[in-house]
PDB file as gemmi writes it, atoms N, CA and C in Angstrom:
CRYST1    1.000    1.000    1.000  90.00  90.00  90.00 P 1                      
ATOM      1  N   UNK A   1      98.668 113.589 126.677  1.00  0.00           N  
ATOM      2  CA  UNK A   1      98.283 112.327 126.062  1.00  0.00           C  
ATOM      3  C   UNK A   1      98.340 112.476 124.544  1.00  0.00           C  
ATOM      4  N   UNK A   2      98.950 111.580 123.901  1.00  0.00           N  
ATOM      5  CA  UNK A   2      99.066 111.350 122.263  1.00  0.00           C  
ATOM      6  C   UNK A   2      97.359 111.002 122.193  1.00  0.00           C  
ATOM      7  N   UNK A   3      96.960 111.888 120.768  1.00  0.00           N  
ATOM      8  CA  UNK A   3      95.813 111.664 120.051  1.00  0.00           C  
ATOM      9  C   UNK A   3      96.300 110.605 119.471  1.00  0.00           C  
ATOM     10  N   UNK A   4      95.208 109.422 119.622  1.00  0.00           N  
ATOM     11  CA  UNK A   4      95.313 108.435 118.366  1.00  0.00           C  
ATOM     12  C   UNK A   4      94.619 108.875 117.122  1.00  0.00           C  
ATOM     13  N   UNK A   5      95.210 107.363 116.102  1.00  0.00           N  
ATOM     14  CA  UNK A   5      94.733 107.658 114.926  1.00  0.00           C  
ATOM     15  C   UNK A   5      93.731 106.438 114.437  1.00  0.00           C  
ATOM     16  N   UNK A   6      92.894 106.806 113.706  1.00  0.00           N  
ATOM     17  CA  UNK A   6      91.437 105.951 113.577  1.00  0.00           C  
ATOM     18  C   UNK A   6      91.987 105.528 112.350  1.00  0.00           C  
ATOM     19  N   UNK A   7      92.295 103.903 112.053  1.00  0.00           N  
ATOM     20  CA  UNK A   7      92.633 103.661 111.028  1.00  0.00           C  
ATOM     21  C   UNK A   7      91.684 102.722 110.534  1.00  0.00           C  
ATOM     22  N   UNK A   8      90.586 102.529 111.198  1.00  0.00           N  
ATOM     23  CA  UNK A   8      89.139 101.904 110.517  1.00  0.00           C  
ATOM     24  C   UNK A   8      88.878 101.421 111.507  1.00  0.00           C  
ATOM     25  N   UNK A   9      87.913 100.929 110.723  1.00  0.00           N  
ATOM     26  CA  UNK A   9      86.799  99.771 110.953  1.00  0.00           C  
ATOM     27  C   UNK A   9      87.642  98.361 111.877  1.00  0.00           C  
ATOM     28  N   UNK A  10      87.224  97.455 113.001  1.00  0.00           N  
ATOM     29  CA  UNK A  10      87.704  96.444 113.296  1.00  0.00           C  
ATOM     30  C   UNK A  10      87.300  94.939 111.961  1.00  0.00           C  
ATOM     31  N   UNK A  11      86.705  95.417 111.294  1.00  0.00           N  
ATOM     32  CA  UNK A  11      86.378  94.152 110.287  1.00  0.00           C  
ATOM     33  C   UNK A  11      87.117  94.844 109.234  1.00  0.00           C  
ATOM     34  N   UNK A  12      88.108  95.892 109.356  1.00  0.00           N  
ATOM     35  CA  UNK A  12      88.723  95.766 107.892  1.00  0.00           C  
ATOM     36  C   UNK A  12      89.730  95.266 107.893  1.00  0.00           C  
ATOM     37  N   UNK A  13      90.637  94.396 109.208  1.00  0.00           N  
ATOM     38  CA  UNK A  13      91.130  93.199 109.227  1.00  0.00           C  
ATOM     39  C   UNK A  13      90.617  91.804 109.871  1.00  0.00           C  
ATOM     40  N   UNK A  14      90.895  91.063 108.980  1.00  0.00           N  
ATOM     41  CA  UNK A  14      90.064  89.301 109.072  1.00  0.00           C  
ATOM     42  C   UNK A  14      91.593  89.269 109.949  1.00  0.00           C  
ATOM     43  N   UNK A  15      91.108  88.213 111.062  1.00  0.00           N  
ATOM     44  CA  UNK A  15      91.279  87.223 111.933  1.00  0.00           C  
ATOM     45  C   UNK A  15      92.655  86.793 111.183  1.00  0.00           C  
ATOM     46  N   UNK A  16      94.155  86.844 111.621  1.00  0.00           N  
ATOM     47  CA  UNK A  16      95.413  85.899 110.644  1.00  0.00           C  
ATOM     48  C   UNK A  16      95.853  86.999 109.732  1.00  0.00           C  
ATOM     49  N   UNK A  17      95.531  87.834 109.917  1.00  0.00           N  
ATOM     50  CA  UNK A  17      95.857  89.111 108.561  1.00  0.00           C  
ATOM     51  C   UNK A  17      96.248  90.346 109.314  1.00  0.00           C  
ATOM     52  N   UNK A  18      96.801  90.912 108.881  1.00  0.00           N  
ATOM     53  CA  UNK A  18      97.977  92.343 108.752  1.00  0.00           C  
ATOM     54  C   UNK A  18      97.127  93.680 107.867  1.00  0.00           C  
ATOM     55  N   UNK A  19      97.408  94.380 108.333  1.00  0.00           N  
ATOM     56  CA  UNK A  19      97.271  96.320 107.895  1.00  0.00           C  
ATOM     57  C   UNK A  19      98.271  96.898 108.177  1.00  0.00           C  
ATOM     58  N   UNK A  20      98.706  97.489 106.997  1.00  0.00           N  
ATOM     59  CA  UNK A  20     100.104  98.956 108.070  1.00  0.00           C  
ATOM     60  C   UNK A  20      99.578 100.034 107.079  1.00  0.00           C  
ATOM     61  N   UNK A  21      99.953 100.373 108.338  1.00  0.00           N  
ATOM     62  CA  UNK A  21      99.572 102.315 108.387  1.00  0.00           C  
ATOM     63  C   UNK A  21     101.399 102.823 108.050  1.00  0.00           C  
ATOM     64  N   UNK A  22     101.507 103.910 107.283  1.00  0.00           N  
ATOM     65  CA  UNK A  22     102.451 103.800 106.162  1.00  0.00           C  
ATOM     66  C   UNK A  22     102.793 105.036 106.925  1.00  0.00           C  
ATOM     67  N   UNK A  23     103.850 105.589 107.171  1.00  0.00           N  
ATOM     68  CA  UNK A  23     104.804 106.209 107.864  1.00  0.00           C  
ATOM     69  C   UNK A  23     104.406 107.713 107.980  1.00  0.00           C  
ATOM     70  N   UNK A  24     103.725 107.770 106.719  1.00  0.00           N  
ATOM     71  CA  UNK A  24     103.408 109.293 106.877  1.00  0.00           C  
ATOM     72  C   UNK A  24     102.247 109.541 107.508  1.00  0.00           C  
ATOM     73  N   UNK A  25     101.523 108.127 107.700  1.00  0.00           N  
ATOM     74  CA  UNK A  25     100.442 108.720 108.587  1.00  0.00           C  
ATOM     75  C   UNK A  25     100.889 108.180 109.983  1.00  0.00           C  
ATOM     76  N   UNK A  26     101.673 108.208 110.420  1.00  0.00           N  
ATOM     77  CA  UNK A  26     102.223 107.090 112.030  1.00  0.00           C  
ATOM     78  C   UNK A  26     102.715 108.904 112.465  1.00  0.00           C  
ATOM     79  N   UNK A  27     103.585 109.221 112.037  1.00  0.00           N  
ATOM     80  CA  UNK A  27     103.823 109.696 111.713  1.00  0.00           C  
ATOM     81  C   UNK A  27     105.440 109.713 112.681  1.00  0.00           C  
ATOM     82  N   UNK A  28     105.592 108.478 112.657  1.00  0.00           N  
ATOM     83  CA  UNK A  28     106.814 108.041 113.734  1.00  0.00           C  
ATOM     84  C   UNK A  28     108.197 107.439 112.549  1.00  0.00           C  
ATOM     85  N   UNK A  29     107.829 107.940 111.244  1.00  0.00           N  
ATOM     86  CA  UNK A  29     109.596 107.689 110.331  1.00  0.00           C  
ATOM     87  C   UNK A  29     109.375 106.046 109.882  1.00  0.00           C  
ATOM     88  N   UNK A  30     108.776 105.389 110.453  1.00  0.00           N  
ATOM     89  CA  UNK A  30     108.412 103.714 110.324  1.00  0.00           C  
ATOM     90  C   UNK A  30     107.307 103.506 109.823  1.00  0.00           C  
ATOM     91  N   UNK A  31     106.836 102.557 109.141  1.00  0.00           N  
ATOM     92  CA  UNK A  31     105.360 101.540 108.747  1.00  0.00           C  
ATOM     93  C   UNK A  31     105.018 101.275 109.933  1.00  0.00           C  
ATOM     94  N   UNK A  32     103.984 100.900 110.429  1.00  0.00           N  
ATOM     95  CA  UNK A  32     103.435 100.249 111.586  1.00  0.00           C  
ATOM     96  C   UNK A  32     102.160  99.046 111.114  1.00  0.00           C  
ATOM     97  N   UNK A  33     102.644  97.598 111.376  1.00  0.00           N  
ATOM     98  CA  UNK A  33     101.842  97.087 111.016  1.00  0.00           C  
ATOM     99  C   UNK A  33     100.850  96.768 112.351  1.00  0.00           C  
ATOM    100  N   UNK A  34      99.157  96.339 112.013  1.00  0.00           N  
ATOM    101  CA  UNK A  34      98.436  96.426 112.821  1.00  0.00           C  
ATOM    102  C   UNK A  34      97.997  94.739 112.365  1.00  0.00           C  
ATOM    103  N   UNK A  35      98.199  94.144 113.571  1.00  0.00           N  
ATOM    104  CA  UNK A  35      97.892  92.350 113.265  1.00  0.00           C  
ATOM    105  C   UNK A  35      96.523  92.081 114.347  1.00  0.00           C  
ATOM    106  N   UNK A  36      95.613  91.364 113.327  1.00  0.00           N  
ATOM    107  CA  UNK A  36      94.464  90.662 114.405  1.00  0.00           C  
ATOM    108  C   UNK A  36      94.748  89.269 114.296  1.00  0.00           C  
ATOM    109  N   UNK A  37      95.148  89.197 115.625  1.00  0.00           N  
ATOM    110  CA  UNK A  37      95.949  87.965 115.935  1.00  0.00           C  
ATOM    111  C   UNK A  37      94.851  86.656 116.188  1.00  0.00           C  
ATOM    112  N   UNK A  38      94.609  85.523 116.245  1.00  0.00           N  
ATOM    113  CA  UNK A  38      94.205  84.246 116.512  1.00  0.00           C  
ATOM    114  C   UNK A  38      93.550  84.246 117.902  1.00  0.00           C  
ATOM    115  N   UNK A  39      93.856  85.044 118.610  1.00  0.00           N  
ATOM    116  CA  UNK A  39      93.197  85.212 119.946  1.00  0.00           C  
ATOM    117  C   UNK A  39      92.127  86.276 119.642  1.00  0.00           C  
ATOM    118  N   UNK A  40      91.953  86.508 118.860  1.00  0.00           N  
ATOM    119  CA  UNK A  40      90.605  88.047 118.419  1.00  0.00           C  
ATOM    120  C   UNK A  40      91.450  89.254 118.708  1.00  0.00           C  
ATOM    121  N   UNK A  41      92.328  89.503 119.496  1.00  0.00           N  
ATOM    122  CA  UNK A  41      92.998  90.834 119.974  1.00  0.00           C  
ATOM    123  C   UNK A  41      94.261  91.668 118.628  1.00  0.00           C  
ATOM    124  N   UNK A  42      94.018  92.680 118.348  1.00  0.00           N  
ATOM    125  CA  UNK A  42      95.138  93.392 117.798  1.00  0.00           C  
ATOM    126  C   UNK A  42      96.209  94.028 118.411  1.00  0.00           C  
ATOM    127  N   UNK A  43      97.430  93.905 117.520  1.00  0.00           N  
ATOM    128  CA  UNK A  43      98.613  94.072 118.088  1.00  0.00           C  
ATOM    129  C   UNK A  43      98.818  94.938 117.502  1.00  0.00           C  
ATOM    130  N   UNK A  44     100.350  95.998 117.532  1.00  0.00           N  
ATOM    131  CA  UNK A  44     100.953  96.740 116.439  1.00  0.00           C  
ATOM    132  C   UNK A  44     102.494  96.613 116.815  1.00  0.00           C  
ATOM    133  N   UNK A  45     102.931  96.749 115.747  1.00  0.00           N  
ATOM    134  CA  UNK A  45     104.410  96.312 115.681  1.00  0.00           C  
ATOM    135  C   UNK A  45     105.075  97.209 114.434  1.00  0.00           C  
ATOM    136  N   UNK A  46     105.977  97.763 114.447  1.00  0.00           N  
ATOM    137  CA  UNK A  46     107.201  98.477 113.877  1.00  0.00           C  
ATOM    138  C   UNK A  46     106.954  97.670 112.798  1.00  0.00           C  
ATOM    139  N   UNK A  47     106.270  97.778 110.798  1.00  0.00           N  
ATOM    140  CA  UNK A  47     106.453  97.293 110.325  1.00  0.00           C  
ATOM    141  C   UNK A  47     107.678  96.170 109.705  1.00  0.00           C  
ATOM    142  N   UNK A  48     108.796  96.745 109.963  1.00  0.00           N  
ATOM    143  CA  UNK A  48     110.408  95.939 109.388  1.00  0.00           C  
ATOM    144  C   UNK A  48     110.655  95.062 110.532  1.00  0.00           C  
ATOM    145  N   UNK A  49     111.080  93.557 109.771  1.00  0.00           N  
ATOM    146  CA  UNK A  49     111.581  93.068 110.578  1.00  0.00           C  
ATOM    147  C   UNK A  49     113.476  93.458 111.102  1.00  0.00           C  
ATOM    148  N   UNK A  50     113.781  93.410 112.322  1.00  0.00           N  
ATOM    149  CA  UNK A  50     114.761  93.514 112.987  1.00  0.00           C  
ATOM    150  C   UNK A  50     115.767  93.104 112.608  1.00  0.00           C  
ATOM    151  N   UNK A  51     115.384  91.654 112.019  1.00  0.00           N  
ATOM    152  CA  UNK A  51     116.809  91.280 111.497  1.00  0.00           C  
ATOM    153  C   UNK A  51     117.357  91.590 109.909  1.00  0.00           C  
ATOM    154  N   UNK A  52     116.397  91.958 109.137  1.00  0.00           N  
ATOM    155  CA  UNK A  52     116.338  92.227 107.827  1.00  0.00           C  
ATOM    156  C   UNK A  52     115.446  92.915 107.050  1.00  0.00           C  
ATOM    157  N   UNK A  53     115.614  93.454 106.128  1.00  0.00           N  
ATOM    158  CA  UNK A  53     114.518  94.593 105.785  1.00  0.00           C  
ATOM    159  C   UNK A  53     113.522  93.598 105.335  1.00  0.00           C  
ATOM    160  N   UNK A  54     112.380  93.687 105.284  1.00  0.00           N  
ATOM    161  CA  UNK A  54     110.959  93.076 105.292  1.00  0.00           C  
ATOM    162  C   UNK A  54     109.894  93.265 106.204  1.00  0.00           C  
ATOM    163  N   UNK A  55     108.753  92.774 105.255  1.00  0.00           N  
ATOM    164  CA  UNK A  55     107.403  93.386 106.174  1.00  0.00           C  
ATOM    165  C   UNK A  55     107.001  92.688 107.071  1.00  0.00           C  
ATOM    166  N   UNK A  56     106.616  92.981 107.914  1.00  0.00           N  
ATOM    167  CA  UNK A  56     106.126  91.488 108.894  1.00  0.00           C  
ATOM    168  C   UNK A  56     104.708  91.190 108.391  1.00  0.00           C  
ATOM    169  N   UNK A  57     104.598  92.637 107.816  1.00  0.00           N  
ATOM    170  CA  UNK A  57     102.484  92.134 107.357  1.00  0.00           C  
ATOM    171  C   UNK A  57     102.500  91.333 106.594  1.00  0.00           C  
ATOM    172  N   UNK A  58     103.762  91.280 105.827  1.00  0.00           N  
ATOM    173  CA  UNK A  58     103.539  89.657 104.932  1.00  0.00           C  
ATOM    174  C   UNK A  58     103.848  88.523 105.439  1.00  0.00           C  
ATOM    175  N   UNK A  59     104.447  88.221 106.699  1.00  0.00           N  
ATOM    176  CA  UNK A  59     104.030  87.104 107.650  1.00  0.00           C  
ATOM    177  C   UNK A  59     103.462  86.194 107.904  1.00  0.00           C  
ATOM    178  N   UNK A  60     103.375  85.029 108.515  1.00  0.00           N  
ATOM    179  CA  UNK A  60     102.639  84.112 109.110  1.00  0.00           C  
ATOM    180  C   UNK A  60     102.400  84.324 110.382  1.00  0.00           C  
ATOM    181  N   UNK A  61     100.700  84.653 110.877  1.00  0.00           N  
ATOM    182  CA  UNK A  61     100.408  84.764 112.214  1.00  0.00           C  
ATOM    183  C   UNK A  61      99.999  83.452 112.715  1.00  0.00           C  
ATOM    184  N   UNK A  62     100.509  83.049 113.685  1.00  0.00           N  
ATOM    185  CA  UNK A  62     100.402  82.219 114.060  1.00  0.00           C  
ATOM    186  C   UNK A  62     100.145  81.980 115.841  1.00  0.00           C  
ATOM    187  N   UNK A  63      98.637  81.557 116.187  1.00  0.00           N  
ATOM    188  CA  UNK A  63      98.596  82.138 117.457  1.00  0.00           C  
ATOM    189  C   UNK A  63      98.992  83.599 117.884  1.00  0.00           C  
ATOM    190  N   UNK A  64      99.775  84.373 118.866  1.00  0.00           N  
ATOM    191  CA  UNK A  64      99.858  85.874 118.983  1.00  0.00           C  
ATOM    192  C   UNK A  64     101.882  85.829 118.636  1.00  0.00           C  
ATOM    193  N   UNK A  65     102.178  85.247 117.594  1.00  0.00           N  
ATOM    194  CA  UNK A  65     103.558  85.455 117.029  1.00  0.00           C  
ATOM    195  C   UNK A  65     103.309  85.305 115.984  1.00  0.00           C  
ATOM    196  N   UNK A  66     104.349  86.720 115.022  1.00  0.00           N  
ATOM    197  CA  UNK A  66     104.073  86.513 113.640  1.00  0.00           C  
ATOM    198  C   UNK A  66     105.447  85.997 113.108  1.00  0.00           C  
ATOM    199  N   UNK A  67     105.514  85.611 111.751  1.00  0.00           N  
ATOM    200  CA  UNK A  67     106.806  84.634 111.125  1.00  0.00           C  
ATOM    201  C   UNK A  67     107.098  85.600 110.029  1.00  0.00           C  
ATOM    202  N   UNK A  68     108.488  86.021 110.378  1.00  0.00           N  
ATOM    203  CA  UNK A  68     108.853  87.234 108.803  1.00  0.00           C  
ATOM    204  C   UNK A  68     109.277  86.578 107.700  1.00  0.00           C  
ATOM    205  N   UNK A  69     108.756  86.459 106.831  1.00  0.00           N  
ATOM    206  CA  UNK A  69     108.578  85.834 105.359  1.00  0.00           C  
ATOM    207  C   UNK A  69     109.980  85.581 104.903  1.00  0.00           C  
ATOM    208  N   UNK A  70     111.293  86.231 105.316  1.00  0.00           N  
ATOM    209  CA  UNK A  70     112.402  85.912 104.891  1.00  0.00           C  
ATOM    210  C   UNK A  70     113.176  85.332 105.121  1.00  0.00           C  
ATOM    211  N   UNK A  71     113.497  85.004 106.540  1.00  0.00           N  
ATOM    212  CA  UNK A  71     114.162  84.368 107.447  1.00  0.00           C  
ATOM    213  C   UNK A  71     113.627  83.280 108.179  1.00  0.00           C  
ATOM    214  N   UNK A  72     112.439  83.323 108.657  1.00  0.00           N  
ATOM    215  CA  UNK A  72     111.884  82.808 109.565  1.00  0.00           C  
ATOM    216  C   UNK A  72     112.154  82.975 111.127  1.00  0.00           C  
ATOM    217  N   UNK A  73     112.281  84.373 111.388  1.00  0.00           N  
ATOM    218  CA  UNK A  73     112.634  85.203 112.621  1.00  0.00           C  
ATOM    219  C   UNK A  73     111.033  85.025 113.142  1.00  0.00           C  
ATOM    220  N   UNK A  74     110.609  85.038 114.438  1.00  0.00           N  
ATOM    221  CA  UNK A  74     109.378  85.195 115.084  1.00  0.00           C  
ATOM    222  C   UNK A  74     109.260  86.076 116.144  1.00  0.00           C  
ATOM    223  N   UNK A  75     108.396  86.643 115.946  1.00  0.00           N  
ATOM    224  CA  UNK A  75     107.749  87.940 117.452  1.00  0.00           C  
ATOM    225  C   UNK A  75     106.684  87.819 117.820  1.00  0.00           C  
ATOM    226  N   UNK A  76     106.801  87.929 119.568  1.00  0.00           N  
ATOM    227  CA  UNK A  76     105.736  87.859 119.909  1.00  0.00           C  
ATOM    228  C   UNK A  76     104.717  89.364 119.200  1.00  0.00           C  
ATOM    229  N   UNK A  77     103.625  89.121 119.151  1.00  0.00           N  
ATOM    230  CA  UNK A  77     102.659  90.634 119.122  1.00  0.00           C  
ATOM    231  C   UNK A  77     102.634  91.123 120.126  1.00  0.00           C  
ATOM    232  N   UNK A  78     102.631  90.566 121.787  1.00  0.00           N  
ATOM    233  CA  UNK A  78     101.659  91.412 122.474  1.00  0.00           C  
ATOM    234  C   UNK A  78     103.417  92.215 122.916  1.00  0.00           C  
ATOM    235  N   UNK A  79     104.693  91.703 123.333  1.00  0.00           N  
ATOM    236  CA  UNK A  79     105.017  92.451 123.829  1.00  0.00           C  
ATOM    237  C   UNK A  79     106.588  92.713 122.440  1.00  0.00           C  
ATOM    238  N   UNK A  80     106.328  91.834 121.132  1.00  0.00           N  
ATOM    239  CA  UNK A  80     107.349  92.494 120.542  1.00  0.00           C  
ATOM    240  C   UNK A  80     108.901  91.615 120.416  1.00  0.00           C  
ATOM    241  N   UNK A  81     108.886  90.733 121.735  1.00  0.00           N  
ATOM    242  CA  UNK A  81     109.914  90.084 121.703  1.00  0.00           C  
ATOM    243  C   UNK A  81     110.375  88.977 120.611  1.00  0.00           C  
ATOM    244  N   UNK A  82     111.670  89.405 120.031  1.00  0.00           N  
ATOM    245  CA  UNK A  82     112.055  88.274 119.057  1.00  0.00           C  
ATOM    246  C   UNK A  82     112.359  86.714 119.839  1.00  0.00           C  
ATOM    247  N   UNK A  83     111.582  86.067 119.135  1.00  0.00           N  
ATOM    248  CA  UNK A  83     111.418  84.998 119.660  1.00  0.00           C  
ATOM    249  C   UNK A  83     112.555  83.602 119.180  1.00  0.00           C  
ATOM    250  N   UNK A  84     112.973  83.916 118.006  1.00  0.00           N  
ATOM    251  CA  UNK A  84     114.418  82.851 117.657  1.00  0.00           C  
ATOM    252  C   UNK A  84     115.389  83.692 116.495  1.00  0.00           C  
ATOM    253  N   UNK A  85     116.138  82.975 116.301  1.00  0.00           N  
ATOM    254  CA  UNK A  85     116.779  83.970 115.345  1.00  0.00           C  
ATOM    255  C   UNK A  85     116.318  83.590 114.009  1.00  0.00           C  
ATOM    256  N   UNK A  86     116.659  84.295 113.038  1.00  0.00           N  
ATOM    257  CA  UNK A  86     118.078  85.316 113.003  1.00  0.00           C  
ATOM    258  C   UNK A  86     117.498  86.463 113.950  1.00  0.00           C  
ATOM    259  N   UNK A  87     116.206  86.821 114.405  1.00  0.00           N  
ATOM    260  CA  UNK A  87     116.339  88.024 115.266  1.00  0.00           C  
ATOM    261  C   UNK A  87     116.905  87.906 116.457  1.00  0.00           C  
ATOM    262  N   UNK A  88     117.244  89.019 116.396  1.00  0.00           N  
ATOM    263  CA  UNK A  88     118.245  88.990 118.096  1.00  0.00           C  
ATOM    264  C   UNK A  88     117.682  90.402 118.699  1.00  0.00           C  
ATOM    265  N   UNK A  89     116.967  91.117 117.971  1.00  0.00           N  
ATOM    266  CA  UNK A  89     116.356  92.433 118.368  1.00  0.00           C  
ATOM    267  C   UNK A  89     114.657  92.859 118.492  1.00  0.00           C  
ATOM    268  N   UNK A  90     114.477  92.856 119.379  1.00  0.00           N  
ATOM    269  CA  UNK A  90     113.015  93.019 119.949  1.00  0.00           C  
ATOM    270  C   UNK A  90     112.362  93.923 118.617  1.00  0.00           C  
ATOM    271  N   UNK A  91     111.132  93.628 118.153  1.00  0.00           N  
ATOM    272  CA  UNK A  91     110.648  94.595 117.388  1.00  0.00           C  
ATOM    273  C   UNK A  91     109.732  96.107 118.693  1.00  0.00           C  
ATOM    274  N   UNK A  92     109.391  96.853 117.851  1.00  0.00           N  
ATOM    275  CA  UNK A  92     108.786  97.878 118.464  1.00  0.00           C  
ATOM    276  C   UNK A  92     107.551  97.792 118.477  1.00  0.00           C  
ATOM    277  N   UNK A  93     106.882  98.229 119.743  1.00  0.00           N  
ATOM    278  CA  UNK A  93     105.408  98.118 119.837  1.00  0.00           C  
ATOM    279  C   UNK A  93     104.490  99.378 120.129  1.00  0.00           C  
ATOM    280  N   UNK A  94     103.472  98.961 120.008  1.00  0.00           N  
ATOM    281  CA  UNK A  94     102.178 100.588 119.889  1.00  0.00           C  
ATOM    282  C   UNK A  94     101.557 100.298 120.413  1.00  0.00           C  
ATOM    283  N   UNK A  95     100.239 100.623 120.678  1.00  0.00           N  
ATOM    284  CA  UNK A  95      99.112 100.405 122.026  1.00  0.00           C  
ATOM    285  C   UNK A  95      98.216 100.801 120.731  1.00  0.00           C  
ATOM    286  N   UNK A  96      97.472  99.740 120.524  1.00  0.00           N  
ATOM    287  CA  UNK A  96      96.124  99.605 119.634  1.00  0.00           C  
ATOM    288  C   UNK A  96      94.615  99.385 120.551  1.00  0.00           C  
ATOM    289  N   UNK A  97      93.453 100.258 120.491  1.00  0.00           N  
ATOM    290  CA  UNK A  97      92.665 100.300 121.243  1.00  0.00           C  
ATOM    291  C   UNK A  97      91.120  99.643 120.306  1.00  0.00           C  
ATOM    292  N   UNK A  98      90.180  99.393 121.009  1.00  0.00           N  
ATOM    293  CA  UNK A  98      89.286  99.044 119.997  1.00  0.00           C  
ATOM    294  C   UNK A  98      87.974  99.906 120.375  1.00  0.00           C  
ATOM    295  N   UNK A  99      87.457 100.390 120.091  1.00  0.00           N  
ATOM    296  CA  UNK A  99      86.379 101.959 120.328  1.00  0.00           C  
ATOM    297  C   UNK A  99      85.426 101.004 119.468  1.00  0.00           C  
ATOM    298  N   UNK A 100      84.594 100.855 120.217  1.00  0.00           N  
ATOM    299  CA  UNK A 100      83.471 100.426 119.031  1.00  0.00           C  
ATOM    300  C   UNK A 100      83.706  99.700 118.348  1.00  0.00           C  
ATOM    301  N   UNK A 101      83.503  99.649 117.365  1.00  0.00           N  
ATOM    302  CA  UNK A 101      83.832  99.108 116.086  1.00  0.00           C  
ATOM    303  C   UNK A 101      85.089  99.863 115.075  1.00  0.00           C  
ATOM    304  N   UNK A 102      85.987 100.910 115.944  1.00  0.00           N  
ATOM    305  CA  UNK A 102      87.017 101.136 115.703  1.00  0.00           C  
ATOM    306  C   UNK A 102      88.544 101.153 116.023  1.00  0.00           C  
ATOM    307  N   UNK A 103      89.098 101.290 115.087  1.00  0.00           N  
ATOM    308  CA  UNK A 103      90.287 100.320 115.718  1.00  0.00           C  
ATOM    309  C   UNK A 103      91.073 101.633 115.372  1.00  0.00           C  
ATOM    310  N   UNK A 104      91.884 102.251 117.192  1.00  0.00           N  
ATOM    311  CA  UNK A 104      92.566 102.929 117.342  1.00  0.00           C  
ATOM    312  C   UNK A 104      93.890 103.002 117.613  1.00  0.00           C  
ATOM    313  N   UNK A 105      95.062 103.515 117.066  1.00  0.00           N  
ATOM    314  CA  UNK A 105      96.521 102.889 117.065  1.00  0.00           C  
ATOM    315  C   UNK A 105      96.924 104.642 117.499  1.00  0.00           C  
ATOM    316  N   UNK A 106      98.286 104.275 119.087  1.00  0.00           N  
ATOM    317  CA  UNK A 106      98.422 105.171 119.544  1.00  0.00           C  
ATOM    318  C   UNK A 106     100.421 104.964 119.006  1.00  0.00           C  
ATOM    319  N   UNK A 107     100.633 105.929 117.457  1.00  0.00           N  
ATOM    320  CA  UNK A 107     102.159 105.529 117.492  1.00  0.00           C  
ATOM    321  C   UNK A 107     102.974 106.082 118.513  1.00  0.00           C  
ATOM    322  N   UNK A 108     103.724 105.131 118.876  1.00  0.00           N  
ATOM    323  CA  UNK A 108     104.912 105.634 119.711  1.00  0.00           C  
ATOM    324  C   UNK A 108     104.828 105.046 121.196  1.00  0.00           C  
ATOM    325  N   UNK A 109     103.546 105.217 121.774  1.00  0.00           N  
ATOM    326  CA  UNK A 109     102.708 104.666 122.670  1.00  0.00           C  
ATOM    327  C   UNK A 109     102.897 102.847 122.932  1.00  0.00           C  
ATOM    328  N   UNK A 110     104.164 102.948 123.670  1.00  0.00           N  
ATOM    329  CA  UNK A 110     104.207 100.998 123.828  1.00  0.00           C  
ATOM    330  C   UNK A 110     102.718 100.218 124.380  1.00  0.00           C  
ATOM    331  N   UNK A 111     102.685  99.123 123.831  1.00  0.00           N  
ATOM    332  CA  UNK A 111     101.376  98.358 124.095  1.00  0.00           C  
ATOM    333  C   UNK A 111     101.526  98.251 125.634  1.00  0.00           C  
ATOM    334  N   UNK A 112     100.335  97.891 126.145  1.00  0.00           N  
ATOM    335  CA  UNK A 112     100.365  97.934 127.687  1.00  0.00           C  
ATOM    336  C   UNK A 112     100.560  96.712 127.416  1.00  0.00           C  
ATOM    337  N   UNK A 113     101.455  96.044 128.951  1.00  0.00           N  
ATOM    338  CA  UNK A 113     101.595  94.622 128.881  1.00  0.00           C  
ATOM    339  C   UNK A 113     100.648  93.222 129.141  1.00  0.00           C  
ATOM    340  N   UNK A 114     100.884  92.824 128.671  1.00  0.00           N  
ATOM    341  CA  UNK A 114      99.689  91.934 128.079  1.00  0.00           C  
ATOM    342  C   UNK A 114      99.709  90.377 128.905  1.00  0.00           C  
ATOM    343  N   UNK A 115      99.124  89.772 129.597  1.00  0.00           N  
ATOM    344  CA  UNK A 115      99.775  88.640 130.539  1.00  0.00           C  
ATOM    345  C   UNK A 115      99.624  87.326 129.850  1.00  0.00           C  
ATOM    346  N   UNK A 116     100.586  86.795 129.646  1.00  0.00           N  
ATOM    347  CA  UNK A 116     100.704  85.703 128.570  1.00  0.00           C  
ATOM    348  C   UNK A 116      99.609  84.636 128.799  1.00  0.00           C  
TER     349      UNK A 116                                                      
END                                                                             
C-alpha cells in the first residue's frame, strides 16, 4: 500500500477553491491539484490541463467539474473525464481521503469510483 501524504488541514481549502501539491512533493513528475468541490467532497486531479498547458487550480468549479481558465475545456473531478473540448483527453486522478480533519492525497492511487 502507497503511504499517503498529509497535505493539511480540511479547512485549508474553502468550498469552490483549489490547492496543488507541487511535484516534488507528489512525488509523481506532475502538480496535483486538490479541489473541494460544491458537493463538500475533494477531488484530485493531474494539475495541467490535457489540452493545453495550464492549471486547472485556476479554474472554475462548478458543481463536481472544473473549467480550465484557457480554453474552456471541462472535467469531471470525481472520475477525471474531459467533458467538451478542446479536451479530448481524460485528466488523471488520485484518491484523496479525509482523516479527521485531515486531508490525505494518495499520488498515483486512482480515485475510487464515485457514483454520479
Amino acid at each position: 500500500m502507497i503511504n499517503p501524504i498529509n497535505i493539511g488541514s480540511i479547512d485549508d481549502i474553502d468550498e469552490g477553491e483549489a490547492k496543488v501539491i507541487p511535484s516534488d512533493e507528489t512525488g509523481t513528475g506532475e502538480d496535483i491539484a486538490v479541489f473541494h468541490a460544491e458537493d463538500g467532497n475533494f477531488y484530485a486531479l493531474n494539475d495541467n490541463c490535457t489540452h493545453e498547458t495550464a492549471s486547472l487550480a485556476d479554474g472554475w468549479i462548478e458543481g463536481t467539474e472544473v473549467e480550465c481558465p484557457i480554453h474552456a475545456a471541462k472535467f469531471c473531478l470525481k472520475k477525471g473525464t474531459a467533458l467538451c473540448m478542446p479536451a479530448t483527453q481524460d485528466a488523471r486522478t488520485h484518491k484523496v481521503e479525509v482523516s479527521g480533519n485531515d486531508l490525505l492525497l494518495y499520488p498515483n492511487v486512482p480515485a475510487e469510483p464515485v457514483e454520479a
